[in-house]
C-alpha atoms as one frame of an Amber mdcrd trajectory, in Angstrom:
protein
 -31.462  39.443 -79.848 -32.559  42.367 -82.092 -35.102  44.667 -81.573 -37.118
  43.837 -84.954 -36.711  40.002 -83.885 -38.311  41.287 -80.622 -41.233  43.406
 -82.425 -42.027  40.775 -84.460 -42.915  38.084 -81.982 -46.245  38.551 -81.004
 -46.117  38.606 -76.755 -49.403  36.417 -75.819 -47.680  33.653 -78.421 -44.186
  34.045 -76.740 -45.645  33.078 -73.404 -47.861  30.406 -74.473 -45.698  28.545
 -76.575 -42.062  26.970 -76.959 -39.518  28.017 -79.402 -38.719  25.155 -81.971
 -34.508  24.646 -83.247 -34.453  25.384 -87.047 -33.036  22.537 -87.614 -33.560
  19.711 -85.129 -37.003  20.522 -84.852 -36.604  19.542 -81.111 -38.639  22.119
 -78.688 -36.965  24.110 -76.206 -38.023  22.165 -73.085 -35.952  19.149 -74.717
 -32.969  21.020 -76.477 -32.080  23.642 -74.013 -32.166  27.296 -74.213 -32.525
  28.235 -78.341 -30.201  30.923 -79.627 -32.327  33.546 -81.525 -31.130  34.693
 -84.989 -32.005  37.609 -87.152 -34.602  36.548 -89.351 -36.507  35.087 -86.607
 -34.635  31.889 -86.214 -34.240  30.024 -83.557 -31.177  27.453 -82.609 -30.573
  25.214 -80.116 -26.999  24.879 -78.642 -26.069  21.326 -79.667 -26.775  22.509
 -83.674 -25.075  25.964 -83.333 -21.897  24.014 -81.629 -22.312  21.470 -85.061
 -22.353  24.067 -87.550 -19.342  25.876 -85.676 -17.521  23.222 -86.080 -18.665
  22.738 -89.595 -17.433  25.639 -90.762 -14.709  25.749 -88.627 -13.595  22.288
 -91.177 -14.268  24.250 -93.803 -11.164  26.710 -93.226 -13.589  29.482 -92.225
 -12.332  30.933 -89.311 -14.442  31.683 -86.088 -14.302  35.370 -86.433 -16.283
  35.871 -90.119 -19.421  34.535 -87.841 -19.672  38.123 -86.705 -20.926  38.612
 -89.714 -23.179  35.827 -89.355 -26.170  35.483 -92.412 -28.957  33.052 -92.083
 -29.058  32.168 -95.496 -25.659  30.621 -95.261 -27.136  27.580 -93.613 -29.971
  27.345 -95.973 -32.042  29.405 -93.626 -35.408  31.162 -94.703 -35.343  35.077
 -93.959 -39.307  34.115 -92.675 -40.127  31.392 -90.292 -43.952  31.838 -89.800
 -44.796  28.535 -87.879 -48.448  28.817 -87.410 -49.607  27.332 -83.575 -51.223
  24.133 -85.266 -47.050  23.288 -85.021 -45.798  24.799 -81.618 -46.035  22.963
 -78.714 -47.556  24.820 -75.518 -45.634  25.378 -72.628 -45.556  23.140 -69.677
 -47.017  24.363 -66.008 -44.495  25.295 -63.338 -44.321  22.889 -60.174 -45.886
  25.656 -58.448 -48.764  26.080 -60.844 -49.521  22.001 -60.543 -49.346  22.207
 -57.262 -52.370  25.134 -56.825 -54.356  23.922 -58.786 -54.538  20.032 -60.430
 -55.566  18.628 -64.208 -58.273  16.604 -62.645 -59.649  16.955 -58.930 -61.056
  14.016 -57.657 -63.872  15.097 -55.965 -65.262  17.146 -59.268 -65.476  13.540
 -61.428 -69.112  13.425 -61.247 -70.363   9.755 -60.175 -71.248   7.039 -62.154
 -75.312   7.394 -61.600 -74.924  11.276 -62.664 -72.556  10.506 -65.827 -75.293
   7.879 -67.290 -77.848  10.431 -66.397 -76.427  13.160 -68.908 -76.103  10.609
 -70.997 -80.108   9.555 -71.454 -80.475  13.128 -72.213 -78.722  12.340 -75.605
 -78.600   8.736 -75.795 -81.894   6.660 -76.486 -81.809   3.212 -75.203 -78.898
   1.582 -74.546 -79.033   1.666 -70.620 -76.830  -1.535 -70.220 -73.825   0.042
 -72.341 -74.679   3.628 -70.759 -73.624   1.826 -66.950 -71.019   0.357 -68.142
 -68.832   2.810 -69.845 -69.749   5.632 -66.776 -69.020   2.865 -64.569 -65.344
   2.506 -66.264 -64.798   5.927 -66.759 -65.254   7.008 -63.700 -63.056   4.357
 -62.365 -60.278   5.581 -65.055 -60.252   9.179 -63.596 -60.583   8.566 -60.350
 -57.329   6.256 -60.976 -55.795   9.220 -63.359 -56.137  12.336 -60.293 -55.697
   9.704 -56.986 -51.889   8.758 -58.460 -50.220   6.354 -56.896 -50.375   6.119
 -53.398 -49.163   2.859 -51.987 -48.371  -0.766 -52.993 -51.676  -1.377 -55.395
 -51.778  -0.169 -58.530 -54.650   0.480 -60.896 -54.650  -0.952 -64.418 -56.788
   1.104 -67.096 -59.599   0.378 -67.899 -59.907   0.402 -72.102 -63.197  -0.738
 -73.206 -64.351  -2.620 -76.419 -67.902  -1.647 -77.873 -69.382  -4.058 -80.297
 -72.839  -3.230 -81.936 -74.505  -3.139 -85.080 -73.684   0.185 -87.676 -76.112
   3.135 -86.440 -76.795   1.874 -83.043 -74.892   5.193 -81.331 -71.388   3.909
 -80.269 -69.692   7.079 -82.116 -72.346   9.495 -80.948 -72.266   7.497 -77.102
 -68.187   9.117 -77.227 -68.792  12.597 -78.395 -71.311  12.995 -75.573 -69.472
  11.421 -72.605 -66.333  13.385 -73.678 -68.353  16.631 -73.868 -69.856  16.051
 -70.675 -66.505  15.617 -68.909 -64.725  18.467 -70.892 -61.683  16.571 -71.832
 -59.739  16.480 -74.998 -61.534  13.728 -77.646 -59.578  12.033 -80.568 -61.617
  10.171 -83.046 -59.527   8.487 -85.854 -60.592   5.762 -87.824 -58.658   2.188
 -88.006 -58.909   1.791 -91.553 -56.291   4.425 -92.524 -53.469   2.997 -90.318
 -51.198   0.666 -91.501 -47.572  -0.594 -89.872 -44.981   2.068 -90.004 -43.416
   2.451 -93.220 -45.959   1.713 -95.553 -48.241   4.403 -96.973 -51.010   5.509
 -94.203 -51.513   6.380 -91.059 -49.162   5.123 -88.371 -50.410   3.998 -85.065
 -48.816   7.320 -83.420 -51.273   9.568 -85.710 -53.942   8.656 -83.347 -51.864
  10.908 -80.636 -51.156  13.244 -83.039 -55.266  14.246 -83.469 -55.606  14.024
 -79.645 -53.071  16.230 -79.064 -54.345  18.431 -81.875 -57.923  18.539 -79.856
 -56.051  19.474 -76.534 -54.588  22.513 -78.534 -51.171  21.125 -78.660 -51.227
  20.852 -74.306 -49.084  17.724 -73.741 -50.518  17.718 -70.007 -53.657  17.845
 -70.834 -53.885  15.271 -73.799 -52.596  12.429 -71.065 -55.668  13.075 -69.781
 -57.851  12.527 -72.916 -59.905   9.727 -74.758 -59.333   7.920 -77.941 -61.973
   6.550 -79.670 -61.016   4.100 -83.020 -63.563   3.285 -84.606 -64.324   0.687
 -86.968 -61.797  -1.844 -84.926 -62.746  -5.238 -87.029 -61.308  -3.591 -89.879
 -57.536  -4.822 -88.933 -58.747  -7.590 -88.046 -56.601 -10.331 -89.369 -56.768
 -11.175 -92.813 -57.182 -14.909 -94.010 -55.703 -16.854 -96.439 -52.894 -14.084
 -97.635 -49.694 -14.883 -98.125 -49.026 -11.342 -98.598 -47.681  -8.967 -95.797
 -50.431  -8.256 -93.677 -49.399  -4.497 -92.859 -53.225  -3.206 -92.493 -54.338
  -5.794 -90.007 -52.506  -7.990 -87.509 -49.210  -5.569 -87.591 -51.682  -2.692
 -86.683 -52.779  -4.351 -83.700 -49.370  -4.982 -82.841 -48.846  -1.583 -83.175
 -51.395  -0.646 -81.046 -50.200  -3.010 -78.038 -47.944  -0.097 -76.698 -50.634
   2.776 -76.869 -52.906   0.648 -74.942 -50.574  -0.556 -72.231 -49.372   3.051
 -71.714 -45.315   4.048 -72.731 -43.914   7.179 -73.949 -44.921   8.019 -77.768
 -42.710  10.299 -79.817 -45.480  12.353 -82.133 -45.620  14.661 -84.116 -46.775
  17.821 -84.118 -49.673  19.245 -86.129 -49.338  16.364 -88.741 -50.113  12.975
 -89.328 -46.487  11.583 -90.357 -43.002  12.102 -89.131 -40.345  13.948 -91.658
 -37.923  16.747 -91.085 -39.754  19.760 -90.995 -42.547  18.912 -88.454 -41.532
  19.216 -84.422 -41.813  16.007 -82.143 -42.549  15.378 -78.923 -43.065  12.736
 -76.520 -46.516  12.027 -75.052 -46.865   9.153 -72.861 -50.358   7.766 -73.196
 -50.445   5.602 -69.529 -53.375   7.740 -68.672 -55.362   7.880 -71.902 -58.567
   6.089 -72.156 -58.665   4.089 -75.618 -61.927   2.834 -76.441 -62.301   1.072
 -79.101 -65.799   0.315 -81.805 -66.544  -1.586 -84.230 -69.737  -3.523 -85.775
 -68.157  -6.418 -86.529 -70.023  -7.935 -89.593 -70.735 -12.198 -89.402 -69.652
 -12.232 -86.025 -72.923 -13.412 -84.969 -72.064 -16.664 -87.150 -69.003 -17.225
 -85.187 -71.538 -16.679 -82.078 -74.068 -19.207 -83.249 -71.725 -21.910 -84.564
 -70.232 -22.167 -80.410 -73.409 -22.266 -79.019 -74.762 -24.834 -81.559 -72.210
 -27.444 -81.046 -73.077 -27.777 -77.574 -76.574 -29.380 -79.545 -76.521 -33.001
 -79.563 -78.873 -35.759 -79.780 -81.686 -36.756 -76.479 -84.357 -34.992 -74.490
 -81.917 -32.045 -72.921 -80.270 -31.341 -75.963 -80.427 -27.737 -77.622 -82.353
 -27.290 -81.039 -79.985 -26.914 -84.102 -81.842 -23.148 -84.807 -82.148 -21.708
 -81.675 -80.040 -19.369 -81.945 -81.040 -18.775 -85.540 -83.768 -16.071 -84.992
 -82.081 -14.222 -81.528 -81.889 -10.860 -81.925 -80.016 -10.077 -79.123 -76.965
 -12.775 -80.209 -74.156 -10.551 -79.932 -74.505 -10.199 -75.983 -73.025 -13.866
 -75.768 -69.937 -13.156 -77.275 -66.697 -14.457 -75.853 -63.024 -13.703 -76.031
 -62.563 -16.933 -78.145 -65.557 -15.398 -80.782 -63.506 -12.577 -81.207 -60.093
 -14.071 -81.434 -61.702 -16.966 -84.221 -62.833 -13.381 -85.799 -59.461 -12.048
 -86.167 -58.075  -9.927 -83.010 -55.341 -11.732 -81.723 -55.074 -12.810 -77.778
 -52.313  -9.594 -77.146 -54.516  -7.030 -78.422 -57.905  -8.008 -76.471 -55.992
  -8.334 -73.734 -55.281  -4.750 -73.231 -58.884  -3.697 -73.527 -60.596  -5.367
 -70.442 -63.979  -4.430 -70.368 -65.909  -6.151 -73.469 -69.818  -4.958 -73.744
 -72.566  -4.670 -76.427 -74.869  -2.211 -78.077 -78.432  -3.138 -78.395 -79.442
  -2.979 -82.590 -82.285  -0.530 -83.191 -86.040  -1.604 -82.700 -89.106   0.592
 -83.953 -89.563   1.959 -80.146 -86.547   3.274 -79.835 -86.362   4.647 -83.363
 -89.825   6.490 -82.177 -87.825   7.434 -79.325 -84.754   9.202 -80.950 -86.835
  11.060 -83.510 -88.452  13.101 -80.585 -87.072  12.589 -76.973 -83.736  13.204
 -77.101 -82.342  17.381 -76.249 -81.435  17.981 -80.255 -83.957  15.243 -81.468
 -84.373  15.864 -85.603 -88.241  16.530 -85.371 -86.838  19.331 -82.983 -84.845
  20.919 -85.120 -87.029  21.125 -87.628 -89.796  22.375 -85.650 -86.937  25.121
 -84.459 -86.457  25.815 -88.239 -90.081  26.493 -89.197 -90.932  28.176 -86.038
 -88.532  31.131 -87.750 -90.784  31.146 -90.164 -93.641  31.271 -87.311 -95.183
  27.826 -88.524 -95.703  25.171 -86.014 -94.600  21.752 -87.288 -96.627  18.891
 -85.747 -95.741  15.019 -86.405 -98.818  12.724 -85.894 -97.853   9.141 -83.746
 -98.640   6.846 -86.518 -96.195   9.293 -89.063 -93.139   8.730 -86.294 -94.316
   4.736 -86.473 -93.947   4.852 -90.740 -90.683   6.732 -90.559 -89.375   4.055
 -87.857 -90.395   1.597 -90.030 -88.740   2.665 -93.118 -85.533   3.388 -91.272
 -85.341  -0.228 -90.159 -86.243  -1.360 -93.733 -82.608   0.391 -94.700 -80.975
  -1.851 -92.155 -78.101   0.880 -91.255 -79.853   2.299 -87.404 -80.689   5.217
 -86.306 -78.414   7.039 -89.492 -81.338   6.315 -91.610 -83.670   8.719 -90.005
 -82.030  12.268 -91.350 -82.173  10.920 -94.531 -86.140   9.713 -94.659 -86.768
  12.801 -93.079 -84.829  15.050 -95.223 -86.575  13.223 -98.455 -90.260  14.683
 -97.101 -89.336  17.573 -95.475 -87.875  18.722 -98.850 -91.565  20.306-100.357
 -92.457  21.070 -97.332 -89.676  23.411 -96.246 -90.059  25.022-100.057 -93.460
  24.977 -99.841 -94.524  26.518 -96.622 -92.226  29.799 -97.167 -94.301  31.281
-100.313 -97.552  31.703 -97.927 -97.181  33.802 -94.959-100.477  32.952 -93.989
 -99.672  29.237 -93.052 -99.870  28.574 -89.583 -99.693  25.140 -89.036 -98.461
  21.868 -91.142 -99.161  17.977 -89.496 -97.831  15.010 -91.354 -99.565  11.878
 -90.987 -98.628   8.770 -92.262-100.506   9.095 -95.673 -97.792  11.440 -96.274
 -94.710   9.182 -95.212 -96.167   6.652 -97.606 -96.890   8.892-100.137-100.724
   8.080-100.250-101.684  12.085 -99.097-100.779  15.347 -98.353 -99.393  17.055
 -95.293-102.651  18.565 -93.151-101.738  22.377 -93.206-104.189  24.901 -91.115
-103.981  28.616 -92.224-103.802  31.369 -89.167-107.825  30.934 -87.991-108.612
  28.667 -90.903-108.533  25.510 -91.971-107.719  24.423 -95.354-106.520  21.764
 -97.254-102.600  20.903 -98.603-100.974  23.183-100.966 -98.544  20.337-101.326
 -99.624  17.938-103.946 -98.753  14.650-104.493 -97.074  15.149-108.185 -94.754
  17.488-105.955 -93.799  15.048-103.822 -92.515  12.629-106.732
């Protein structure tokens, strides 16, 4: 190796990551010692030995490769590859042996998972249980191994609930809390492989991506794919169905757990992205979606148990429940489209509770980075204290539920009537204090705003509002 080859690798990078082969793309823990090249090149063995005997076919002789040229192979003088594309390194036996991926006895219990999470998460305490319940269960099964005859299955969950009612947000804070790598990909962009899309190993690909390329350490993560009903199977076609029931097929083998050849800092396979194999037995999949008219599918198998006598169910009782989707079945799900192989591989089935004015109230104030708290944090810069009267939370509640789409509709009330406000309040440093009431919500009134030692009335009119 030259000297100027060995100047221009930068040290920290060298130990951190593998070398890549020019041409197989195959890292060094697969292909063997590389063979570095001027022009910072690196080869494995098997493709140097291939384009010796290339050129050996050729009638070049052995001896003109002492003169040996890069560019004669179609080699770039430069190859940069920036870290989003090198794998990292794997730990030495020694190494795992000091000091594990996961120790058993940090996996904080069930009862102290869910509590984290009700400093985030409004509501939802049924759904909270249940996914630290299997979580817990799903590391504790990941860092005890295999010990004797019984072996532990995983434990992928389902989450159904209506659009806004925190299953994304219920992810993002369990996988922050337990400080492992979190892939969030969306099921509407993968299709079967071949077609144009996503395929089904591009979900690895962003997980692996969020572990910072650490093979080890993405085994241990959590997938979360969202909108699931999408590839749902599609009726009446007579078309190919490569965005629905060939997707779930797809999936089958990421859920069960086998080894996944990926690539590296990209989405899609081709011959200038590195590969390598991830094998997801140890991943937690967890899988969301709101699953539009499945409470039809609900209603219709509970109302044909309605017949005619005394004892017999009403034709509408199920009509006006809100809480419907908490009776679904496996056979509700497969009428709506999953087929039998797919729900199969994700055990635990539960619900999310749809949004209600209390907890609406609830989210815009309780939780740790509640909006009204942020905005209070915002004009207290300004030295301004931001008060929000009870019936104002009740009229922003309400129009939030009007908008049918959860707890998403909040920012955007709020961000429609902060607007003046946060305009407003800035030209007068005399301003001390701004309350909106529900007058204001409804755009009957003005904010109540209290100068420093004096009260006065709104500066904020209601042809400003408008």
């Amino acid at each position: 190796m030259s000297e100027n080859y060995k100047d221009h690798i930068d040290k920290d990078d060298k130990d951190k990551y593998e070398d890549i082969c020019y041409i197989c793309r195959r890292p060094e823990s697969k292909a063997g010692k590389m063979v570095h090249l001027p022009g910072n090149v690196c080869i494995c063995a098997d493709c140097m030995q291939k384009t010796f005997d290339t050129i050996n076919k050729n009638g070049s002789p052995y001896g003109d490769m002492m003169n040996f040229n890069p560019a004669m192979m179609g080699f770039s003088m430069q190859q940069d590859i920036p870290n989003s594309q090198k794998l990292k390194k794997k730990k030495t036996e020694e190494k795992k042996q000091e000091k594990p991926v996961l120790d058993i006895k940090k996996i904080p219990a069930p009862h102290i998972i869910k509590g984290e999470l009700d400093e985030f998460v409004i509501g939802q305490d049924y759904a909270k249980k249940v996914i630290s319940v299997a979580v817990y269960n799903h590391y504790k099964r990941v860092a005890g191994g295999i010990n004797d005859d019984v072996e532990i299955e995983k434990s992928n969950m389902l989450m159904l609930g209506p659009t806004g009612s925190g299953k994304t947000y219920l992810v993002k804070t369990l996988a922050r809390l337990l400080n492992v790598p979190l892939a969030i990909t969306d099921a509407t962009s993968l299709t079967e492989a071949g077609y144009i899309g996503d395929d089904v190993e591009s979900v690895i690909s962003k997980l692996l991506a969020a572990a910072d390329n650490d093979v080890e350490r993405a085994e241990h993560g959590i997938v979360f794919i969202d909108e699931i009903d999408k590839i749902a199977k599609k009726r009446n076609t007579n078309s190919r169905d490569v965005s629905g029931e060939s997707v779930q097929q797809g999936l089958l083998k990421l859920l069960e757990g086998s080894d996944v050849e990926v690539p590296v800092g990209a989405t899609s396979k081709n011959a200038m992205v590195p590969l390598t194999t991830v094998n997801t037995k140890n991943i937690l999949f967890i899988c969301g979606g709101a699953f539009p008219d499945l409470d039809k599918i609900i209603r219709n198998r509970l109302n044909k148990s309605a017949s005619i006598g005394f004892s017999a169910d009403l034709k509408d009782k199920y009509d006006q429940d809100p809480k419907i989707l908490e009776k679904v079945s496996v056979e509700d799900l497969r009428e709506f489209g999953m087929i039998p192989e797919f729900l199969g591989r994700l055990p635990i089935v539960f619900t999310l509770e749809g949004m209600t004015k209390e907890m609406l109230v609830k989210i815009l104030c309780e939780p740790k980075n509640a909006i009204i708290r942020q905005y209070q944090k915002l004009l207290a810069l300004d030295e301004v204290d931001l008060r929000f009267d009870d019936s104002a939370l009740e009229a922003i509640a309400e129009k939030a539920l009007e908008k049918r789409t959860g707890a998403r509709a909040l920012r955007a009330i709020i961000e429609e009537f902060m607007l003046d406000i946060m305009y407003e309040i800035p030209k007068d440093d005399n301003i001390g204090k701004v309350t909106i009431t529900r007058d204001y919500i409804e755009h009957r009134g003005a904010p109540l705003i209290e100068m420093r030692g004096i009260n006065k009335p709104s500066l904020i009119t209601q042809n400003q509002q408008a």
